[in-house]
C-alpha positions as CSV (number, residue, x, y, z in Angstrom):
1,X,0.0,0.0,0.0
2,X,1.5,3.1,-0.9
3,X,1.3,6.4,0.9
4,X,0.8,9.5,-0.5
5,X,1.5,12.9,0.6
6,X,-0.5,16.3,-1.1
7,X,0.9,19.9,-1.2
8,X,-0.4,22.8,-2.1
9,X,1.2,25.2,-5.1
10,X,0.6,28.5,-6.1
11,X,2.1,29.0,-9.7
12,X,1.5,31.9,-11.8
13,X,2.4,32.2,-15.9
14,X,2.1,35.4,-18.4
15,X,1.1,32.9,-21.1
16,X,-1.4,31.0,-19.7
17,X,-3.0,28.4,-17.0
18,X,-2.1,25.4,-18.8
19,X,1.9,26.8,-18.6
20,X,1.2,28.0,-14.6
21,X,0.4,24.0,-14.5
22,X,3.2,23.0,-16.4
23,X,5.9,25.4,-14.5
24,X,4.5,24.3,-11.1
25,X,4.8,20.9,-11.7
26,X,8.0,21.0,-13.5
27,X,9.6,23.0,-9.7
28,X,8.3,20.4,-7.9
29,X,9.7,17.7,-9.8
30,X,13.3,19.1,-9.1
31,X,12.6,18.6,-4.9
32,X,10.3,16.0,-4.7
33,X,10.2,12.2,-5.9
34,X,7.9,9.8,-6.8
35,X,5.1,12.5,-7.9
36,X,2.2,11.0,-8.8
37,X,-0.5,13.6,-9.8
38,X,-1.8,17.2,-10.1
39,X,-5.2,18.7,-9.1
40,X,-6.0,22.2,-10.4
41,X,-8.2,23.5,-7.5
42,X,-8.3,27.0,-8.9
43,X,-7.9,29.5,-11.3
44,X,-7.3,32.8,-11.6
45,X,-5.7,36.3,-13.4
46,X,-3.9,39.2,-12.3
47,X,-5.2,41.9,-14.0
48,X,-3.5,45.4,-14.9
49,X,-4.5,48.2,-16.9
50,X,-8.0,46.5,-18.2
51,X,-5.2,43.7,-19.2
52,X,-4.3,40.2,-18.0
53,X,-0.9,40.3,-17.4
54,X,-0.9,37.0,-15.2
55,X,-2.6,33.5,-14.9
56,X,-2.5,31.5,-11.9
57,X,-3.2,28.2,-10.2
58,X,-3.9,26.8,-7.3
59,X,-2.1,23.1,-7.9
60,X,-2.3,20.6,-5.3
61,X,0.7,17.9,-6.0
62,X,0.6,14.8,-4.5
63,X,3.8,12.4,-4.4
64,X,4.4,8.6,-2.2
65,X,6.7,8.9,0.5
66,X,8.9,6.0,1.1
């Protein structure tokens, strides 16, 4: 039986929430092993001047602990 553990992320991109996803689980993948899967748990922009200069996500990561 394995045992998981789940983090919480927030990740942000100027591209868009599908490369927030990608960048957030990309830096965990450099500290943590074994990472299993991602949950998008929300979305949101950052928005400047009448313009969206930022997408983000809420990413919870979950990984097995040995």
């Amino acid at each position: 039986m394995a045992v998981l553990k789940v983090i919480e992320l927030l990740c942000d991109s100027s591209k868009s929430w599908e490369d927030a996803t990608a960048k957030g689980v990309a830096k965990a993948s450099k500290t943590l092993k074994g990472l299993k899967s991602a949950y998008v748990q929300n979305q949101s922009v950052v928005i400047n001047n009448g313009k969206v200069t930022a997408y983000r996500v809420n990413l919870k990561v979950s990984f097995e602990i040995i």
